[in-house]
C-alpha positions in Angstrom: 144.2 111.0 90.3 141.6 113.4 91.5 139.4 112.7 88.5 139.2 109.2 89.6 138.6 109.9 93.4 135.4 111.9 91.9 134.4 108.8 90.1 135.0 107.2 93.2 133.0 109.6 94.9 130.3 109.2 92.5 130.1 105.8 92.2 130.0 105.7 96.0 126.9 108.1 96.0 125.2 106.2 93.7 125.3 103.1 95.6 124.7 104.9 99.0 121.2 105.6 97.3 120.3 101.5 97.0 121.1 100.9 100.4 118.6 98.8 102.0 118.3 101.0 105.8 114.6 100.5 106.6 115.6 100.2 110.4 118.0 103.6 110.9 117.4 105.4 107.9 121.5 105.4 107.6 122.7 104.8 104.2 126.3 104.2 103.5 127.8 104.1 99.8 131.5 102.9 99.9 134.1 102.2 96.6 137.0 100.3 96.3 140.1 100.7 94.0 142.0 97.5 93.7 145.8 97.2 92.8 144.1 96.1 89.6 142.4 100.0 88.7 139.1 97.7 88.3 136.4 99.8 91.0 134.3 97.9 93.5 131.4 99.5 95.1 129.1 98.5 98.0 126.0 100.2 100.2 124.9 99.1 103.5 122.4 96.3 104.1 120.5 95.9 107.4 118.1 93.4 107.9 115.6 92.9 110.8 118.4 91.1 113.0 120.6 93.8 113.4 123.1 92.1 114.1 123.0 90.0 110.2 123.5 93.5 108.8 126.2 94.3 106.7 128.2 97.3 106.2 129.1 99.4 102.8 132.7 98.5 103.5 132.4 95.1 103.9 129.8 94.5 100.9 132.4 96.2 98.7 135.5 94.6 100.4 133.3 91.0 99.2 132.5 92.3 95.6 136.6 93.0 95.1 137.4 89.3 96.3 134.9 88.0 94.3 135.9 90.1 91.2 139.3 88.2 91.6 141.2 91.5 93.5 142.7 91.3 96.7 144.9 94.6 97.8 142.8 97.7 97.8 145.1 101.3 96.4 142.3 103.5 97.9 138.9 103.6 99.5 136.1 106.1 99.5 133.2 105.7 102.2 130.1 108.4 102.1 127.7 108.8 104.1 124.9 111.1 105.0 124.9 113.4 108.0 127.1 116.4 109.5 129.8 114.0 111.7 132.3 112.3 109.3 131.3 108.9 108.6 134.2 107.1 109.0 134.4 102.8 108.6 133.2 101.0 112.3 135.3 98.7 114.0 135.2 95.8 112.3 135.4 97.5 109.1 138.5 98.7 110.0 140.0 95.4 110.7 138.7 94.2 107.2 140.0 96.9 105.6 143.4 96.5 107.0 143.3 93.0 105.8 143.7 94.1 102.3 145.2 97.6 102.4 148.6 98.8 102.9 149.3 100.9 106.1 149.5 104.0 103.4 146.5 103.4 101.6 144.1 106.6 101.3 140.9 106.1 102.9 138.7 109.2 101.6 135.7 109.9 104.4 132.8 111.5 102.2 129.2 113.1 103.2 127.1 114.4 100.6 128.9 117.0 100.0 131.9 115.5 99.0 135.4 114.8 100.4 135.5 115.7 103.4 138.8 114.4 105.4 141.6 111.6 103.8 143.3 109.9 106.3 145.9 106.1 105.7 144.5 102.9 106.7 147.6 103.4 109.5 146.0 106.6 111.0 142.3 104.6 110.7 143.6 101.3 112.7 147.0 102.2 114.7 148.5 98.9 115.7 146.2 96.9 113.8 145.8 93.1 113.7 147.7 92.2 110.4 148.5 88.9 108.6 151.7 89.2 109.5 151.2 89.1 113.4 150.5 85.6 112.3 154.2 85.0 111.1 156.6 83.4 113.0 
């Protein structure tokens, strides 16, 4: 497994290095693993709206439902910086949508792996399709 978290990694760093971050000069790289094994990668995308901007996360959570997946096994998200760059908010909340409670999310600088925590330890008490169950 660890040689695919460093292809993980490294497909994550490459992507991190086409992110389009004129405005904060922040760029994110993230890669999915499906339930499938296919790989899914994403960067950040700002535009002059900030608000229209659109996370690593969420570019790569899009590629993997478009590429036909829908669970992601494990997650790798790299950014640049000394603090670990760990998935905002709302990431979170889409990440939970299609990641089990166990799922490893791998929290990367350019360095490497720096800390692996679950989606359950990333989002305690999240929002899940099944609060919507009877």
């Amino acid at each position: 497994m660890m040689s695919n978290l460093n292809e993980m990694i490294e497909l994550a760093r490459a992507t991190r290095e086409r992110a389009h971050a004129p405005y904060s000069g922040f760029h994110v790289g993230a890669c999915i693993r499906a339930s499938s094994g296919r790989l899914y990668v994403g960067c950040n995308v700002e535009n002059a709206a900030y608000p229209q901007g659109q996370c690593a996360e969420a570019t790569a959570v899009g590629a993997m439902v478009s590429g036909g997946d829908t669970r992601i096994v494990e997650i790798v998200v790299l950014g640049g910086g000394q603090r670990l760059c760990t998935p905002c908010g709302g990431c979170r909340q889409r990440l939970s949508e299609f990641a089990a409670a166990d799922a490893p999310i791998h929290i990367c600088g350019p360095d490497g792996l720096r800390k692996t925590v679950t989606m359950d330890e990333l989002l305690p008490y999240s929002f899940s399709p099944e609060n919507l169950e009877d």
